[in-house]
C-alpha positions in Angstrom: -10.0 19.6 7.0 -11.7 17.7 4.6 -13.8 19.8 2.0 -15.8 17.2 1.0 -17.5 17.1 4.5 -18.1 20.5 4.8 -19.8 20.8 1.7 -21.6 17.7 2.3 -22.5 19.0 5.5 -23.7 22.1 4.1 -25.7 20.6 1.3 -27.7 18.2 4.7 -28.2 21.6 6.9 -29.7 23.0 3.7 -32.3 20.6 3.5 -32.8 20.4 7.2 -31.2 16.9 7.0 -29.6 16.0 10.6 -26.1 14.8 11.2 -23.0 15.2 13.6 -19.9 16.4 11.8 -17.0 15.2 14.4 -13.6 16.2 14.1 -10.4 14.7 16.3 -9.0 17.6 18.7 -6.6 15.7 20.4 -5.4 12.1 21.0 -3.8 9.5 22.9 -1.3 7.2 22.4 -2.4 4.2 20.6 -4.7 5.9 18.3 -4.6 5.9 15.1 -6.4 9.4 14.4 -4.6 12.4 14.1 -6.0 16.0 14.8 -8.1 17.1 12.1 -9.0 13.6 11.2 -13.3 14.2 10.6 -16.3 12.1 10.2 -20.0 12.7 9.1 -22.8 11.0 10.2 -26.6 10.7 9.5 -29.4 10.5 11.7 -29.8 7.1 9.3 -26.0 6.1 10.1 -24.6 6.9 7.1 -20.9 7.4 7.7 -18.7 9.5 5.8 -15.2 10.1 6.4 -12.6 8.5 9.2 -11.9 8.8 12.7 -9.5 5.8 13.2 -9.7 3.1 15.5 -12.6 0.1 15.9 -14.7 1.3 18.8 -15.3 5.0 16.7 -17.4 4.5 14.2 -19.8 2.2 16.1 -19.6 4.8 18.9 -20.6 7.6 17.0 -23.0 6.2 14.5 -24.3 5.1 17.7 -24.7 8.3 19.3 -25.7 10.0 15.9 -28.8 7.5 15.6 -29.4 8.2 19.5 -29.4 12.1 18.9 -26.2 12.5 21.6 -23.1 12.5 19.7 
C-alpha cells in the first residue's frame, strides 16, 4: 500500500473533503495493475495514484465526480 494515499486520504476526511480511495483486489489477464495497485480521487477529479490501464482512470474519476465509485 501506498502511504502517501493513506495519509492523503486522512488529511481529506479530516477536513470533510470527499474522495474514493480504490485499491486493485484482483485482476485479469491483460491488465496491467497488480493487487495492491491504489488510486485517490476527488469529488473535483483530482487523481492521485495508479490503477493501470486506459479505460480506469476516466472510469473512476468518472464515478467519483458522479458520487458512485
Amino acid at each position: 500500500m501506498r502511504a502517501d494515499l493513506l495519509q492523503l486520504a486522512a488529511e481529506l476526511a479530516r477536513k470533510e473533503v470527499p474522495f474514493v480511495l480504490a485499491i486493485v483486489t484482483s485482476r485479469r489477464p491483460a491488465s496491467s495493475a497488480q493487487p495492491g495497485d491504489m488510486a485517490l480521487v476527488t469529488a473535483d477529479g483530482e487523481f492521485h495514484g495508479w490503477l493501470g490501464g486506459g479505460w480506469t482512470r476516466p472510469t473512476l474519476v468518472g464515478g467519483a465526480r458522479a458520487g458512485r465509485a
